[in-house]
Structures are given as C-alpha cells and as structure tokens.
C-alpha positions as CSV (number, residue, x, y, z in Angstrom):
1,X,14.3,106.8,98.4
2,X,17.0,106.5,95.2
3,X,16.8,109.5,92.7
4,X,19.1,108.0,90.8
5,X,22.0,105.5,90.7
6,X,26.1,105.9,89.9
7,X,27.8,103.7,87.6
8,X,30.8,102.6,87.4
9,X,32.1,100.6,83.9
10,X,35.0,98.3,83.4
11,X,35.6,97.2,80.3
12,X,39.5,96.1,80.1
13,X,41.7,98.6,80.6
14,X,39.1,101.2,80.2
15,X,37.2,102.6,83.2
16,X,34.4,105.5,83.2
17,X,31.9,106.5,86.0
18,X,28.0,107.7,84.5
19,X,25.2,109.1,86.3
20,X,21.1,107.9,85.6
21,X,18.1,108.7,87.5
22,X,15.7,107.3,85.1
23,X,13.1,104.1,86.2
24,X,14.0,102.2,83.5
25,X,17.5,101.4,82.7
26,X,19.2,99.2,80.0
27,X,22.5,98.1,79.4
28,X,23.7,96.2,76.4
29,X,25.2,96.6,72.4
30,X,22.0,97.8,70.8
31,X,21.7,101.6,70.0
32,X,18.2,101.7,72.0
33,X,20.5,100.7,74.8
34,X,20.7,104.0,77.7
35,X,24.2,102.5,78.5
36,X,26.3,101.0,75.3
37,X,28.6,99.0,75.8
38,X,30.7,98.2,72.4
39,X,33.0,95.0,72.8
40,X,33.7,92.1,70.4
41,X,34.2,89.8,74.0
42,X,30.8,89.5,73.7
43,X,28.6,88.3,70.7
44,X,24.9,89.3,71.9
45,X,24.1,92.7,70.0
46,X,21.2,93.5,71.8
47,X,20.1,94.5,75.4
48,X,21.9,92.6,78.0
49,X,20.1,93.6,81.1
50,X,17.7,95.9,82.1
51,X,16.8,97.3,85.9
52,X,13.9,98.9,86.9
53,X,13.6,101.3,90.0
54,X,10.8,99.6,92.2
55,X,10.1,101.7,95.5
56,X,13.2,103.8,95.5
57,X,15.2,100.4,95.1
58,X,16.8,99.2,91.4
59,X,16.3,95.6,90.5
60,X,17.1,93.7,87.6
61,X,14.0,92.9,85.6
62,X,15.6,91.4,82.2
63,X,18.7,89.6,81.5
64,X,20.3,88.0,78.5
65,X,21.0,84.5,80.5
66,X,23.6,83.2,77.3
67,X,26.1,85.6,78.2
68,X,26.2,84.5,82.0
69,X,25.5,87.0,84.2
70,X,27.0,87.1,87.7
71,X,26.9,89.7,90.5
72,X,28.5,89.3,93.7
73,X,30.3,86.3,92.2
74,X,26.5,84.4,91.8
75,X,24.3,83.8,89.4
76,X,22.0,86.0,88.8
77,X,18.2,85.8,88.6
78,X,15.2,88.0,88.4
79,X,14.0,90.7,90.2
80,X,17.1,90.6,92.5
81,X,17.7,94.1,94.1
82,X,20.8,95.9,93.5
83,X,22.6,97.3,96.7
84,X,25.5,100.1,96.9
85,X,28.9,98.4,96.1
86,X,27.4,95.3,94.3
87,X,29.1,94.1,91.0
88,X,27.9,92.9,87.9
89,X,30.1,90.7,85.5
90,X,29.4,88.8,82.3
91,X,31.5,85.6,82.5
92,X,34.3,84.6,80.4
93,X,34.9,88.1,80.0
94,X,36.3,91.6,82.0
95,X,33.3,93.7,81.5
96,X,31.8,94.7,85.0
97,X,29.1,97.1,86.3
98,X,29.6,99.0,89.8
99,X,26.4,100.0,90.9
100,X,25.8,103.3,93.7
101,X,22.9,104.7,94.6
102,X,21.9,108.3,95.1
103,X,18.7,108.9,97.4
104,X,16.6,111.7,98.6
105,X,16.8,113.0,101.7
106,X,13.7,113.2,103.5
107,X,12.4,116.0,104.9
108,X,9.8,114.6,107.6
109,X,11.8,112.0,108.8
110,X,15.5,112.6,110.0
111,X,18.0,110.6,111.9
112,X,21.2,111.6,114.0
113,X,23.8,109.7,111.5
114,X,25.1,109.9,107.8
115,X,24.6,107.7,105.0
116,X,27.0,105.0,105.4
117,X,27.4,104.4,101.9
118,X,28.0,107.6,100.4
119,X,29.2,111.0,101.3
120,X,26.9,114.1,100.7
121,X,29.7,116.2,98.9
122,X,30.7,112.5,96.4
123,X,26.9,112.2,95.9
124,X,26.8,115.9,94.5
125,X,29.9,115.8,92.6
126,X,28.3,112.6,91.0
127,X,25.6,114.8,90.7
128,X,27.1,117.8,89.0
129,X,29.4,115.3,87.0
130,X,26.2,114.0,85.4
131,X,24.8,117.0,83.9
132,X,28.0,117.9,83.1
133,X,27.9,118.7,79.2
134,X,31.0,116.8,79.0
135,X,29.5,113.6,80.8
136,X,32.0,111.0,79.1
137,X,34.8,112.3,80.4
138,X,35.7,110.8,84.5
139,X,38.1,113.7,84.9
140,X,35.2,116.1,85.1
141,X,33.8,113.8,88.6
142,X,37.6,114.4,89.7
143,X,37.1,117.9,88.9
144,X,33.9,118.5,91.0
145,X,34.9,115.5,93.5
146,X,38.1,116.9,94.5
147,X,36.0,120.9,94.5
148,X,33.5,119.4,96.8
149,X,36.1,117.7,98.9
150,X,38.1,121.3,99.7
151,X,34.4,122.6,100.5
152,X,34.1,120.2,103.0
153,X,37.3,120.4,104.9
154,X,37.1,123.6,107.6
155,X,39.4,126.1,107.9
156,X,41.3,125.2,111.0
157,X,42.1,122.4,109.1
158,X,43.4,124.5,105.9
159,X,45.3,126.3,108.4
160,X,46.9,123.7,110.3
161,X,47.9,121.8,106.6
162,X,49.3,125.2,105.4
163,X,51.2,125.6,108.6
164,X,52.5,122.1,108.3
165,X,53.9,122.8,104.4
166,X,55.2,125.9,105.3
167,X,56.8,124.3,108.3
168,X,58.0,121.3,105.5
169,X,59.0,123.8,103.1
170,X,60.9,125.4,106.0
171,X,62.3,122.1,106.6
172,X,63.5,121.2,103.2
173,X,65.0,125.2,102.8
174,X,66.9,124.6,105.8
175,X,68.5,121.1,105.1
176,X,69.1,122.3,102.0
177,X,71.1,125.3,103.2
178,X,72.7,123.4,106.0
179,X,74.0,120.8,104.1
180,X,75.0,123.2,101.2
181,X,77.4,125.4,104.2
182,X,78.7,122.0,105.0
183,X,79.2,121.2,101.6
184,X,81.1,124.0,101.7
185,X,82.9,123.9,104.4
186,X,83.9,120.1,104.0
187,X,85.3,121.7,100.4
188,X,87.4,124.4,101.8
189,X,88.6,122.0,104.7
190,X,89.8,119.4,102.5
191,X,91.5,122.3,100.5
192,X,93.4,123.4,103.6
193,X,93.7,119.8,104.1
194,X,95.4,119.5,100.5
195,X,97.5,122.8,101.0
196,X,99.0,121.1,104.1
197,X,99.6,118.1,102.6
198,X,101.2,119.8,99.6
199,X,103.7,121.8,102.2
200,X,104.0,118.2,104.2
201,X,105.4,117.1,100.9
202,X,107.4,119.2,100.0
203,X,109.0,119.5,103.1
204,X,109.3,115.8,103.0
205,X,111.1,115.8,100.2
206,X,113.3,118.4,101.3
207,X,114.3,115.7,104.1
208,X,114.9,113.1,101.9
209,X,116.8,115.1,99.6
210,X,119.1,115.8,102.5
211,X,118.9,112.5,104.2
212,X,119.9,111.3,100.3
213,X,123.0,113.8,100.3
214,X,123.9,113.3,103.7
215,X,123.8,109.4,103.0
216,X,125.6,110.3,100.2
217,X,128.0,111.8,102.0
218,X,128.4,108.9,104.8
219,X,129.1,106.5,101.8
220,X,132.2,109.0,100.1
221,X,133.6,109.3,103.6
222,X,132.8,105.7,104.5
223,X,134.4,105.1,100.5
224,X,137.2,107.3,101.8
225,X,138.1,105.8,105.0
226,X,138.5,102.1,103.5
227,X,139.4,103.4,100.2
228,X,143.1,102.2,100.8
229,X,141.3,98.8,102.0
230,X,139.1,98.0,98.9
231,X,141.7,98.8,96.4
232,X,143.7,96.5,98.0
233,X,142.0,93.7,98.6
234,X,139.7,94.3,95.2
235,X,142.9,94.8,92.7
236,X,145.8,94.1,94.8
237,X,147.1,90.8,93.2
238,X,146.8,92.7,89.7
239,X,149.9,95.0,90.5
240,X,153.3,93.1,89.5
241,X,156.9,94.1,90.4
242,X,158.9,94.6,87.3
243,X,162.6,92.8,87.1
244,X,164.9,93.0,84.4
245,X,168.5,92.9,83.8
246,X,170.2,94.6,80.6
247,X,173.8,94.9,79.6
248,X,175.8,97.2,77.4
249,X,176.9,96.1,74.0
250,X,179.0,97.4,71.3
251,X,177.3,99.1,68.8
252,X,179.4,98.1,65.6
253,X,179.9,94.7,66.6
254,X,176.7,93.6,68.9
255,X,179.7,92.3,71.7
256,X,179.4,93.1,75.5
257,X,181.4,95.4,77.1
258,X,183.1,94.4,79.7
259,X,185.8,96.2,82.6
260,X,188.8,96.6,82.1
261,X,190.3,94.3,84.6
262,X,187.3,92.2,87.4
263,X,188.1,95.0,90.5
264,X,186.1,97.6,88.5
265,X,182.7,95.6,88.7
266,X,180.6,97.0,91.5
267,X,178.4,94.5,93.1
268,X,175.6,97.2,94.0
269,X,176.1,98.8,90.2
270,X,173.1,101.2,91.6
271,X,175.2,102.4,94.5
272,X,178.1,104.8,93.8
273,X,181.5,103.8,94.9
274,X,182.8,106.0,97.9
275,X,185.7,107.4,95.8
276,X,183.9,107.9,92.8
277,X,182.0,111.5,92.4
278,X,179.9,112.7,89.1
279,X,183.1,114.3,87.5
280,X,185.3,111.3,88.1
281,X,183.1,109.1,86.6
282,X,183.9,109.0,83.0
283,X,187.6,109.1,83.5
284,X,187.4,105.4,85.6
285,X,184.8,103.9,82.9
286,X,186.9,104.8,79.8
287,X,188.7,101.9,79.3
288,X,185.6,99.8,78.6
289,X,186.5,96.8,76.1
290,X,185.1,94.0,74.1
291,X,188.2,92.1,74.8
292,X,189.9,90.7,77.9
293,X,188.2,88.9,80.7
294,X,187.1,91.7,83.0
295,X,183.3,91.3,84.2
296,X,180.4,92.5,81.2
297,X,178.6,96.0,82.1
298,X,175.4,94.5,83.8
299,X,172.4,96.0,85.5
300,X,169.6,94.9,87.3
301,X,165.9,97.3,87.4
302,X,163.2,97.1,89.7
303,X,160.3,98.8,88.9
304,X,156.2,98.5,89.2
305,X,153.3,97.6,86.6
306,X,149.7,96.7,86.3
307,X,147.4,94.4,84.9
308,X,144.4,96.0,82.6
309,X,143.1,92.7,80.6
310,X,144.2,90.4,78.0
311,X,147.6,90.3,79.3
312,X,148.4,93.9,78.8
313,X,150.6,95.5,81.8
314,X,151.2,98.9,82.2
315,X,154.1,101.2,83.3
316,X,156.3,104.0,82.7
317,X,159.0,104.1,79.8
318,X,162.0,105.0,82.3
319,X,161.0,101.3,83.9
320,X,161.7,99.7,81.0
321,X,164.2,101.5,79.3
322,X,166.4,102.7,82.8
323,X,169.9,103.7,81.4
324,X,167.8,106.6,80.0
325,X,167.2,108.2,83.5
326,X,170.7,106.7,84.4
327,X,173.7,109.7,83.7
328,X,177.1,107.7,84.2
329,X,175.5,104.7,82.2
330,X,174.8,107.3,79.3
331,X,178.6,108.2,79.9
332,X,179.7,104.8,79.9
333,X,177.2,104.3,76.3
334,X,179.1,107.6,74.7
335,X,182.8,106.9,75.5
336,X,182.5,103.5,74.5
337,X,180.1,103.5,71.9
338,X,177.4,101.2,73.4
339,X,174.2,100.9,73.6
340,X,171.8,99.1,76.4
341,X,170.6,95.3,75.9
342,X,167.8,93.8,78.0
343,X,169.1,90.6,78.6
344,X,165.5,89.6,81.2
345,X,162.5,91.1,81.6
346,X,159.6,89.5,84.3
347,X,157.4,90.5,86.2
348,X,155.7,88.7,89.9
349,X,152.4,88.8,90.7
350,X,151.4,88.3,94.5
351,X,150.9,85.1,95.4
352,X,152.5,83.7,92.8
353,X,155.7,82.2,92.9
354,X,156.6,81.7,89.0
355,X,157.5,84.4,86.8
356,X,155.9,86.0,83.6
357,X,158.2,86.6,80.8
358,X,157.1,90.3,79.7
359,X,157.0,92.1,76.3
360,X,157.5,95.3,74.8
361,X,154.7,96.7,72.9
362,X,154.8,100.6,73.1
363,X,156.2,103.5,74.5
364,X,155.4,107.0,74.6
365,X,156.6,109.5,72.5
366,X,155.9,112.2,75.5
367,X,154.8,111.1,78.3
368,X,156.4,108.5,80.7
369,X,154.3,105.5,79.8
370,X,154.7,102.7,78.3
371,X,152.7,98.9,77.4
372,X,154.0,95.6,77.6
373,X,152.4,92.4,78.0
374,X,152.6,88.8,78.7
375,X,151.1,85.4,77.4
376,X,147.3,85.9,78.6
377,X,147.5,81.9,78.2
378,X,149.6,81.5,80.8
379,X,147.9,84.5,82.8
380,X,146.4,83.0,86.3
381,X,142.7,83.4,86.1
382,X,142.3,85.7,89.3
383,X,144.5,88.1,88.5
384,X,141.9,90.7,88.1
385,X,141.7,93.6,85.9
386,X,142.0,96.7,87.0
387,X,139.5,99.3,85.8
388,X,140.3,102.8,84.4
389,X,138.6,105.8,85.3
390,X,137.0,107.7,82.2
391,X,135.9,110.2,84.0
392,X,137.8,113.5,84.0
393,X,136.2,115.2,87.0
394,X,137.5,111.8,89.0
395,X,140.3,113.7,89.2
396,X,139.8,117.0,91.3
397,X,142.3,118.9,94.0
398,X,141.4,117.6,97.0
399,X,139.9,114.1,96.6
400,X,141.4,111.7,98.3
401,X,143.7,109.0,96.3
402,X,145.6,105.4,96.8
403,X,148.5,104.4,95.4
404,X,149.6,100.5,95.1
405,X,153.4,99.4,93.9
406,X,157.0,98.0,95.5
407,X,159.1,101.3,96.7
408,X,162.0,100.8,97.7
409,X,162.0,96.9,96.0
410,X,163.4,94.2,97.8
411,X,164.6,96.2,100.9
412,X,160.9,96.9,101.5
413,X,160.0,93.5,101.3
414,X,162.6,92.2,103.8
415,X,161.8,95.0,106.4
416,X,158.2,92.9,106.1
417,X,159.7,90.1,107.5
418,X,161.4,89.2,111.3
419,X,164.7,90.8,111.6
420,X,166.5,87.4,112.0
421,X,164.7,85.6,109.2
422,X,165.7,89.0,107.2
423,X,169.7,88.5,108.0
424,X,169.6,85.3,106.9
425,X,168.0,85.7,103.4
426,X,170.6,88.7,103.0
427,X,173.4,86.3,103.7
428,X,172.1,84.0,101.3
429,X,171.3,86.1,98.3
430,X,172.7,89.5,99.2
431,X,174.9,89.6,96.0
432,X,172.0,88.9,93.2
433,X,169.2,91.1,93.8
434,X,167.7,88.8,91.1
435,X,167.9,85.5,93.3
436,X,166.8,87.7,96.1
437,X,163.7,88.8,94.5
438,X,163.0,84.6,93.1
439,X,163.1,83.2,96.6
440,X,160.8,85.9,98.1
441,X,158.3,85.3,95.2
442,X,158.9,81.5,96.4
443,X,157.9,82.1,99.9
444,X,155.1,84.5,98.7
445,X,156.2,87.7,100.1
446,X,156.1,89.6,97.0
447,X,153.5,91.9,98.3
448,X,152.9,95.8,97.4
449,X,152.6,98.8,99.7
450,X,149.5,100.4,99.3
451,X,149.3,104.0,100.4
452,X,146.7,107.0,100.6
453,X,146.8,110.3,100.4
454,X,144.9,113.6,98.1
455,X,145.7,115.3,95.5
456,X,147.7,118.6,95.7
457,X,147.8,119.8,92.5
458,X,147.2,119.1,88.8
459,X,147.4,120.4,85.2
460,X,146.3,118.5,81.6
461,X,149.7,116.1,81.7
462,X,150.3,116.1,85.5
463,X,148.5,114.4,88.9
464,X,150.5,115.4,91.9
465,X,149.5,114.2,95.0
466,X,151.1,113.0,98.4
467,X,150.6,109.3,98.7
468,X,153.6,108.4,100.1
469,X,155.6,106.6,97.6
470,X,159.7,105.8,96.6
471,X,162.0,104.8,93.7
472,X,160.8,101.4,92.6
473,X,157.3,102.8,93.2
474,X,157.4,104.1,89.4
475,X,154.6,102.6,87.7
476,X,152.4,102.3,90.4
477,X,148.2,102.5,89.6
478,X,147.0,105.8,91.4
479,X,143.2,104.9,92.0
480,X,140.8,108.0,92.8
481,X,137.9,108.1,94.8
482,X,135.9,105.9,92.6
483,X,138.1,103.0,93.2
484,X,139.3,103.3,89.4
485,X,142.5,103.6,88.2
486,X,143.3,107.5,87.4
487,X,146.9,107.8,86.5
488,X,150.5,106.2,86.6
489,X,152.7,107.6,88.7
490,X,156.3,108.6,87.5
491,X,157.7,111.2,89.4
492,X,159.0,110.6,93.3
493,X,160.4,113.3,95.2
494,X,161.8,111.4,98.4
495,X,162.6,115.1,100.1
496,X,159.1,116.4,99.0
497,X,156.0,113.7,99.4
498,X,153.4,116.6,98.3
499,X,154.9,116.2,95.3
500,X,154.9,112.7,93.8
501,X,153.4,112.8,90.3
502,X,151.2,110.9,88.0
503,X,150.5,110.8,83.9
504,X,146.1,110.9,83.6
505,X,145.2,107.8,82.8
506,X,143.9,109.5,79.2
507,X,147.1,109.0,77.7
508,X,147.3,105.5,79.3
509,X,144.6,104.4,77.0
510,X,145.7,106.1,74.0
511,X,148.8,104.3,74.4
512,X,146.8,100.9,74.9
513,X,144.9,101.0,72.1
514,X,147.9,102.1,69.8
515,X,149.3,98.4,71.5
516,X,146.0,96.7,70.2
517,X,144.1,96.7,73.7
518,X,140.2,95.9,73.7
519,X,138.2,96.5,76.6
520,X,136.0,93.6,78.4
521,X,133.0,94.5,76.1
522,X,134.7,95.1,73.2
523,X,136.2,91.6,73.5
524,X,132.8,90.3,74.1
525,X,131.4,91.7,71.1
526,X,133.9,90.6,68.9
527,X,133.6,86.9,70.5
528,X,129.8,87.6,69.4
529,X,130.8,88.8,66.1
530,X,132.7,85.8,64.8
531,X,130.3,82.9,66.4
532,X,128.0,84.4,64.3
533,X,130.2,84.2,61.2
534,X,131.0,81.1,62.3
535,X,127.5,80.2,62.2
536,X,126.3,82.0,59.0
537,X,129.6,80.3,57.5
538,X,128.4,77.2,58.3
539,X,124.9,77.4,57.5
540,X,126.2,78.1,53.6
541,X,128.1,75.3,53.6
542,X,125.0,73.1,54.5
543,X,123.5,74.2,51.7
C-alpha cells in the first residue's frame, strides 16, 4: 500500500526531487498548488493536474487538457493510475514529472523477494530527505542517499575496498618511486654518457690536431722534396741570362782605347795570359791609346736576372757594372784615364730565341742589387712573374732553399748538349762568346740550372746557404720554402759551397719601388682608379 510518492521535477536545466504522502495532490502555477511550478513556457496560472491516492494507488483525477498532457509519451486521460518510473510531460514544452512510489510494508503478509522498484535504504533516504527542514535542496537526498548506501554495504566488503585502495595507493607509491630511481638513474647515465663523450672529444681532437700537423708536415716535406721541381717548372722561364759587352773610353775626349799594336788583344779578355801575373799587369797595359789601329779595350759579361712584373728584371750591381769587381780593368781605367762604356746590354729568356734590349733603372748604394727593365710591350705573355716573399721568418737556418740562374754561362750550356754536336758549335763560334750565346738562344738551349740546398747561416744583410751555384750564377732568385722569391744571390765561393750568399729580398723591393715598381694589385687598382675618372670625366662632359 503507497504511504506516499517521490517526485522528481524537470524543468530545463533545473532538476529537484520532493517527497508527498498526502491523498490529494496538485501540481500547477497557482499558490494553492502543493507543488508550484513557476515557468513562463506555460500560460495556464492555475492547477494543472491533480492525483488522488485511491487504494494505495495514485491516479490522476484532474487535468488542464489545453496544455497537453502526456505521460509515457500518450495522451493522457482520467483516472489513469500512475506506476513507479512513469513520466509526465506538458507538450511543446521541457517540464516533466517522475513519479515513485513509497509503500508500506505489511506485516501479515510477507514474501521471499524485494521490492523491484525501489530499494529499502533509497526509500528511507527519500524519506528522511522529505522531512528534511531543508527539503528544496536535492543535495540533502545525496546526503542521506549516499549515508544509507554505506549502512547497507557489510564490512567484508569495507574491508576488501580498503584493502584494494591501500593495495592502489601501494601501487601508485611504488610506480611513482620506481620510475622516479629510473628517472634518476637514466639522468646520471646520460651524465656519464656526456662525460665520456666530452673525453671522446677531446681526445678526438687531440687526433686531428696531430693528424693536422702530421699532414702538415707530409705536405713541407712533400713541398721539400719537389721544391726544386715546382720552382722550376712554375717560374723557370722568368729567369733571363744577362749579356752585355762594354768598352773603355777616354774620359776627356769620349774615344775608345785601343792596344797598342793588335797582338796585345786577348781573345778570352776574362782569361789571364800565361805570362802575365797581377804585378805585371799594369806595366803591359800602359801604353793604351786613342790613336793607332791596335784592337779597342772590349769586354763581354755574363750574368743572371729575373722577371718580377711590368717588365722590371732584377740583379746585382757587379752584373751590370763588372769592371768594378774586375782589378787589372780598374788598372787599365787609372793609367789611362778611362772609364767603362756599355756598348750592349740583353737579356734571353728560355724558350725564346730573340733578345730583349735591357735598361738601367737603379742601383744600390750598399748592397749588391740593382733594377733594370725592358719594354713590357714587347714582353712575351708567359713569362711569369715571380713572387717575393714578405715574410721574414721565410727565411730561417735550416729551411731548405732553391736557387735558379746560368753558372758557369755558356760552358754550362754546351756540357747540356752531345759532345760532338758541342765541338762543332765551339768550332763555329768559339771566338765571340756573344754569337755563341745568339745561336744557342736560336736552338732554344738557353736553359738555367736549378739547384737545392738549406740555409747555413744568416744576419740582417746576408742569406748564406749551400745551393750549389758558380760565377755567372750572380743574380740568381733564391726561393725559400714557400716557393717565393727570398733573396738574390751575389756572393760565390767555388772552394766553399756552404757559403754562397744572398741580399734579403727586403732591400730588393726597396730598390724596386725607388725604380717605380707596382705590384699586380696595385696596378689593378690604379687601372680601376682611372676608368673611373675616365668615366666621371665623361659623364661631365655629357652634361
């Protein structure tokens, strides 16, 4: 039999759950109303349904039938009995009425099986909710449904949930610390990890450094060992034997000196005669005269020189001016009053069989240098330049230096060729060393001696080294280690070779640019210089 029935109201997006064991019940918007519902979705202000407990079962009695009623999704009609779970709606609108019903038990009659519907501990926290002072709020049914709900459950099953969140709790506490002490140790493996790698490193580039200074090494002693090689073949052709003839003149008058009588004229004028010694010298050249017909005071010099750009050659002072390093010709110049003439002066590159007519620019004051140069017009395009070293620790005892020039002249250059081929050239042009040297430049076998060697020794103003070198050698590039040019050589001692000698190339350049020499880029940047006066010039002139 009902005592009383559970509702539960929707009404959009609020929900509450009320409690009324009365008969008579009424729903609608009038105050009278035991349940008020207070909505603008519908327009009917008075009751909207009333049920009526009949028999321990509710029914609906009265109904508004405008605001169309439906329960179970069908229309509703009078006296209809209201079961547990059935819903009322009002269409057209999301009001609805859940209806449960609370009944008594009976105390006569029992069966073996529970209320389907409703549980006893839900029906008493319904209950309890319901004369709750505080009935209008659903959290107190919560409240007493969720107290009733712990009542129920037994102890063994307490235990046994308690156990399992201890057990969880465990659980968690133990991931949690496992995957914290691998955390931990992933950290201080990847720091070992990272201190091994560091060492790897450095130890790597340890090697490298090593394997960089050992290849190092490998390329100076590869540079070292075809040093000789690449100078050669790189600057070779830019190294030119040095020819000239001069004759001694009066020094009042300007008129060549001649012998007294044509037996005195020595066909090797280099070559002392047998008879003749330093001290009888001056007495057989005394008679030296303007007049007569005896043969003029001539001399032919050998020597070697260098291209460095824009026509400018290189060499030593003594190559050019010879009767200074020559004692019976100074004799010959005192008793007689002369002075030296350079009647020639050309120079051979190899390969080419024309010469170069070659000009004075500047000598040294001090040291053995000095800077001619020849028509950079007619200069053959690949005739290179040879560079020069600005480095002064290039030059270092020790290191390991090339020297390119003509020792020994012509003699050197027929002991290149077969022995028979040799005699016959001799035989043809043994007495003028100067047609001698023209029909070997002919048959392109002007070629220069390059030899290596180190240097022994050196001081501010002085190379010396042991490249083997001889007289005709003088003026000679010595090229250090770097394959640049490093000095000039001057100085051959034929019963010494540790002690053949070179001016630093230092002074060379001093000299060079007292002569006007430019360097490749400085040339460049003059050529860009005056295009673009050139082209500011003529942009005024358009104006």
């Amino acid at each position: 039999m009902a005592v009383g029935v559970i509702i539960h109201i929707s009404v959009g997006s609020e929900k509450r759950t009320e409690f009324f064991s009365e008969d008579r019940l009424s729903i609608g918007a009038d105050e009278s109303c035991d349940l008020q519902i207070h909505t603008k979705q519908v327009e009917s202000a008075g009751m909207w349904v009333e049920l009526e407990n009949t028999d321990g079962v509710f029914r609906i009695t009265k109904f508004d039938p405008s605001l169309g009623f439906t329960i179970n999704e069908k229309p509703v009609r009078r006296f209809i009995a209201i079961s547990d779970g059935d819903t009322l709606r009002i269409e057209k609108s999301d009001i609805s009425f859940a209806f449960f019903s609370l009944s008594e038990k009976p105390t006569l009659i029992t069966t073996n099986r529970d209320q389907p519907h409703i549980a006893q501990f839900i029906e008493e926290a319904a209950i309890e909710s319901a004369t709750s002072p505080k009935r209008d709020d659903a959290k107190t049914f919560l409240r007493e449904f969720t107290r009733e709900l712990l009542r129920e459950v037994s102890i063994t099953t307490k235990l046994i949930v308690l156990v399992l969140a201890l057990g969880f709790l465990s659980g968690v506490l133990y991931l949690g610390y496992a995957v914290s002490r691998e955390l931990r140790e992933s950290r201080e493996l990847a720091a070992r990890q990272a201190d091994t790698i560091d060492r790897l490193e450095k130890t790597l580039g340890t090697a490298s450094s090593q394997i960089e200074e050992l290849d190092k090494s490998n390329k100076d002693l590869f540079k070292t060992v075809s040093l000789a090689q690449n100078v050669r073949v790189d600057y070779g052709n830019g190294v030119c034997l040095i020819i000239g003839v001069y004759d001694l003149v009066d020094r009042r008058s300007g008129r060549v000196l001649r012998y007294p009588d044509a037996g005195a004229y020595r066909s090797e004028p280099f070559e002392q005669a047998a008879s003749e010694d330093a001290t009888q010298q001056p007495g057989a050249i005394s008679g030296l005269t303007t007049e007569g017909s005896g043969s003029p005071v001539e001399y032919d010099f050998i020597g070697t020189g260098f291209h460095v750009g824009g026509g400018y050659i290189v060499t030593n002072r003594h190559v050019l001016q010879p009767w200074t390093e020559d004692d019976v010709v100074k004799s010959m110049m005192s008793s007689s009053n002369g002075r030296a003439r350079v009647k020639r002066l050309v120079i051979y590159f190899p390969n080419y069989p024309q010469p170069f007519t070659l000009k004075v620019r500047e000598y040294s004051g001090r040291e053995d240098l000095a800077v001619a140069s020849i028509d950079p017009t007619m200069l053959p395009t690949d005739v290179p330049v040879l560079p020069l070293e600005n480095d002064s620790e290039a030059s270092t005892i020790g290191k390991t230096v090339v020297t390119i020039g003509y020792p020994s002249g012509p003699d050197r250059l027929l002991a290149m060729v077969d022995e028979d081929e040799a005699k016959s050239i001799n035989q043809r042009f043994g007495n003028s060393r100067q047609n001698l040297i023209n029909f070997l430049a002919q048959s392109k076998k002007i070629v220069p001696l390059t030899t290596q060697g180190a240097i022994t020794d050196l001081d501010t103003r002085r190379i010396v080294h042991d490249a083997k070198t001889a007289e005709g050698g003088s003026g000679a590039p010595l090229f250090g280690q770097t394959g640049k040019v490093i000095g000039v050589n001057f100085g051959v001692f034929t019963e010494n070779t540790a002690s053949n000698m070179a001016v630093p190339i230092k002074f060379v350049i001093d000299l060079l640019r007292k002569a006007g020499w430019k360097t490749a880029e400085e040339l460049e940047q003059d050529s860009l210089t005056a295009q673009s006066a050139n082209s500011n010039t003529n942009s005024a002139v358009v104006r």
